[in-house]
GUNU-639234 format. One record per residue (C-alpha): x, y, z; residue number from 1. Coordinates in pm, 1 decimal, decimal comma. Layout:
N
KEDO         c1         c2         c3     i
KEDO          X          Y          Z   NUM
...
This chain:
140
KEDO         c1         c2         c3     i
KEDO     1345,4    -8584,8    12770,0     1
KEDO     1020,6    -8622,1    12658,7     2
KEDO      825,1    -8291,6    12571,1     3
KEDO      466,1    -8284,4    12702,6     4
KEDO      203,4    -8234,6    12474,3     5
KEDO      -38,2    -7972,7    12519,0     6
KEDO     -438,1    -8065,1    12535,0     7
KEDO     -643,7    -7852,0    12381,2     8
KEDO     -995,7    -7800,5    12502,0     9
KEDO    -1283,8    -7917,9    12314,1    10
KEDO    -1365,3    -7556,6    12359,4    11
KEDO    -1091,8    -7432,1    12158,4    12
KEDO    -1128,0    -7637,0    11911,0    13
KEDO    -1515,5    -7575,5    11875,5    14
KEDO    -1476,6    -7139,9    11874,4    15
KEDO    -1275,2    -7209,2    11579,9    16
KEDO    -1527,2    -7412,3    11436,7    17
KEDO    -1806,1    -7178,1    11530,8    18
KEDO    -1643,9    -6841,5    11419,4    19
KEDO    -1571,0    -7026,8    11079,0    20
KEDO    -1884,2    -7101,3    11010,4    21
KEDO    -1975,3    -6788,0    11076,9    22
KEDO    -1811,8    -6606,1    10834,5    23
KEDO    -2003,0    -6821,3    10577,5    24
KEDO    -1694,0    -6858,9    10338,9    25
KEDO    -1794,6    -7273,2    10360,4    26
KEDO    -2012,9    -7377,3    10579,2    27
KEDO    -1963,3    -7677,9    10758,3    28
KEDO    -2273,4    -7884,6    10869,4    29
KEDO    -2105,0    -8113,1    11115,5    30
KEDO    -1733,9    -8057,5    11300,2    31
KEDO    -1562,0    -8398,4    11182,3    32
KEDO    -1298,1    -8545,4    11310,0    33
KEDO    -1038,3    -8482,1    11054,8    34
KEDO    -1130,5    -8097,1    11114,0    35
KEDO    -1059,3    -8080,3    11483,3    36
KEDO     -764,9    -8333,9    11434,4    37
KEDO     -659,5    -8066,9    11237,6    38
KEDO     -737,3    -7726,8    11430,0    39
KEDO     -535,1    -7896,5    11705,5    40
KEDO     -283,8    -7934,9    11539,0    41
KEDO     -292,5    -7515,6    11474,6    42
KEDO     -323,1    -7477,4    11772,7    43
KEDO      -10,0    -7643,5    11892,4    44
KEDO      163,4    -7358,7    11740,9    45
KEDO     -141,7    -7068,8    11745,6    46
KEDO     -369,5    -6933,8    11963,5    47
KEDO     -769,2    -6917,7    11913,7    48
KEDO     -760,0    -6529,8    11842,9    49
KEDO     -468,2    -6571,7    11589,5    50
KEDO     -649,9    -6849,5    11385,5    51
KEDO     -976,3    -6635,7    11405,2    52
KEDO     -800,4    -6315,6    11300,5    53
KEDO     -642,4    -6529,1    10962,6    54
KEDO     -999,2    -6610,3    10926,0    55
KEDO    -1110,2    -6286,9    10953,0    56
KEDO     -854,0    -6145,9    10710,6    57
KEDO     -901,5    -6438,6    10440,5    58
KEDO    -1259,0    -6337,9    10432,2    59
KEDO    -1219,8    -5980,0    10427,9    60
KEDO     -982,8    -6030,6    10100,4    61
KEDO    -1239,3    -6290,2     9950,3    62
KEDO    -1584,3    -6084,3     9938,5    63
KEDO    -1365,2    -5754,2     9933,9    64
KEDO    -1306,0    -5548,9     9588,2    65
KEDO    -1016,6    -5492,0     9475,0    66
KEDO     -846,2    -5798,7     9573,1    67
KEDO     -789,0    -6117,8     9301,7    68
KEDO     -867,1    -6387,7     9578,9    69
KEDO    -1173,1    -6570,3     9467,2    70
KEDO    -1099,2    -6931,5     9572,2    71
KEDO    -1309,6    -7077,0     9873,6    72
KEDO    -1137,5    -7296,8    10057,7    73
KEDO    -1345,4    -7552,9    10300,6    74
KEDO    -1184,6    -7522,9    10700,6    75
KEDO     -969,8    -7818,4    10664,2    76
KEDO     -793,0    -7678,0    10352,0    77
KEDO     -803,7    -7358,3    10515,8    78
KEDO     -622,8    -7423,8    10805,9    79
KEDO     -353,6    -7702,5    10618,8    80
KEDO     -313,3    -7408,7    10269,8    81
KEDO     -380,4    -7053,2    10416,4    82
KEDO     -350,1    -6991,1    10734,3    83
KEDO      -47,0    -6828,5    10716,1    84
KEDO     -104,8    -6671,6    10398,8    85
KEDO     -357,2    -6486,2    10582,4    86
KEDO     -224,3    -6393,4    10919,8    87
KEDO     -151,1    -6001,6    10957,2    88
KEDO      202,1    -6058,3    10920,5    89
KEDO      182,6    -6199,6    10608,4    90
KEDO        2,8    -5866,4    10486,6    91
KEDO     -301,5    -6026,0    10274,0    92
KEDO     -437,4    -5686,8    10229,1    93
KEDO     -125,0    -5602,3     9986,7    94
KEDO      -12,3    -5943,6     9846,5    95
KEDO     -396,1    -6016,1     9723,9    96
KEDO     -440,5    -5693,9     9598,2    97
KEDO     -491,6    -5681,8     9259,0    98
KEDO     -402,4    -5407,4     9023,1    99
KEDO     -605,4    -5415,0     8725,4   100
KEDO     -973,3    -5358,6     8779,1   101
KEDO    -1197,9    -5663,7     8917,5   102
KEDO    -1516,6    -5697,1     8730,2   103
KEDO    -1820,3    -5713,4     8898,1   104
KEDO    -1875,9    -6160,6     8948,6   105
KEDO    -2148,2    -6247,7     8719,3   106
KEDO    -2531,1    -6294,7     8817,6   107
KEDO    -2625,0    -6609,3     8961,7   108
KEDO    -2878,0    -6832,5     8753,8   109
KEDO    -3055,6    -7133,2     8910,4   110
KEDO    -2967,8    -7442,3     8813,7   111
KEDO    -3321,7    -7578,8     8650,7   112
KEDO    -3266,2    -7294,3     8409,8   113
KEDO    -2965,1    -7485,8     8276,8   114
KEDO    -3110,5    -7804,8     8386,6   115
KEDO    -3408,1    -7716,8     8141,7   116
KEDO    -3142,7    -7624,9     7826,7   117
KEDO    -2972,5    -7918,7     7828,2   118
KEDO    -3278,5    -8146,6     7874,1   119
KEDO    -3415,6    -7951,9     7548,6   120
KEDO    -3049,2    -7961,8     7398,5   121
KEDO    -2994,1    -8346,6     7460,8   122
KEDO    -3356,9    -8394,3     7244,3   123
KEDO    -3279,7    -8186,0     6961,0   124
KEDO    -3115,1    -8288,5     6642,4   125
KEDO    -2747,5    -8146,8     6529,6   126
KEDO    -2957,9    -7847,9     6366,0   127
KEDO    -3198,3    -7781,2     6618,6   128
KEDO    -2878,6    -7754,1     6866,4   129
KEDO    -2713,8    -7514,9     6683,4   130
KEDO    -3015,4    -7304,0     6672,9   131
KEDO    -3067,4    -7325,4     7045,1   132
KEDO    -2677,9    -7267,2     7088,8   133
KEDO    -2740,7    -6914,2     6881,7   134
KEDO    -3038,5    -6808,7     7063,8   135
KEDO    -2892,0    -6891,8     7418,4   136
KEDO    -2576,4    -6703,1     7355,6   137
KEDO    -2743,1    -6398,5     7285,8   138
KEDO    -2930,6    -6407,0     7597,2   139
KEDO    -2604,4    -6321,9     7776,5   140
């Protein structure tokens, strides 16, 4: 006996989508078809709430202190890698919780600031490089 396959609704599919992007963790410009092929495929064995909840808790643990979770996973890998890592039942708030104390994540610099160093680094001679090596390391 063949077992009938259950349709999700575009819907669905799309709330997942939308609340993911709302969390900002990685946002997603367009909602390709590998992604819904792939929250359908969640869904066959979760409901919307349960995959938003994971969400949820995956987020809370990535921006929260005290936990070691820093990776950023895009939707896709989301859904495929930690979905169940993050469900309530899986306890994320305890597993990810780290016990040595988390450092505050460095400053962000813009890029042309970097872009700028190496330009200068790539024209300078072996001596002028270690100079500018010396000076930049101090600015840490």
């Amino acid at each position: 006996m063949k077992t009938p396959t259950v349709k999700h609704s575009t819907r669905d599919v799309e709330l997942v989508f939308s609340y993911w992007n709302k969390k900002k963790i990685v946002k997603h410009r367009v909602l390709t078809d590998r992604i819904k092929r792939k929250i359908r495929g969640q869904l066959k064995h979760y409901t919307v709430p349960e995959i938003c909840e994971s969400i949820f808790h995956y987020n809370e643990v990535l921006i929260g202190e005290g936990y070691y979770w820093t990776y950023k996973w895009t939707l896709f890998d989301f859904l495929q890698r930690g979905l169940e890592k993050f469900m309530l039942e899986a306890d994320p708030y305890n597993n990810f919780k780290t016990t040595y104390p988390v450092s505050k994540p460095k400053p962000k610099v813009e890029n042309k600031e970097y872009t700028n160093r190496f330009s200068e680094w790539k024209l300078a001679d072996s001596e002028q490089r270690k100079e500018l090596e010396k000076k930049w390391s101090k600015q840490k």
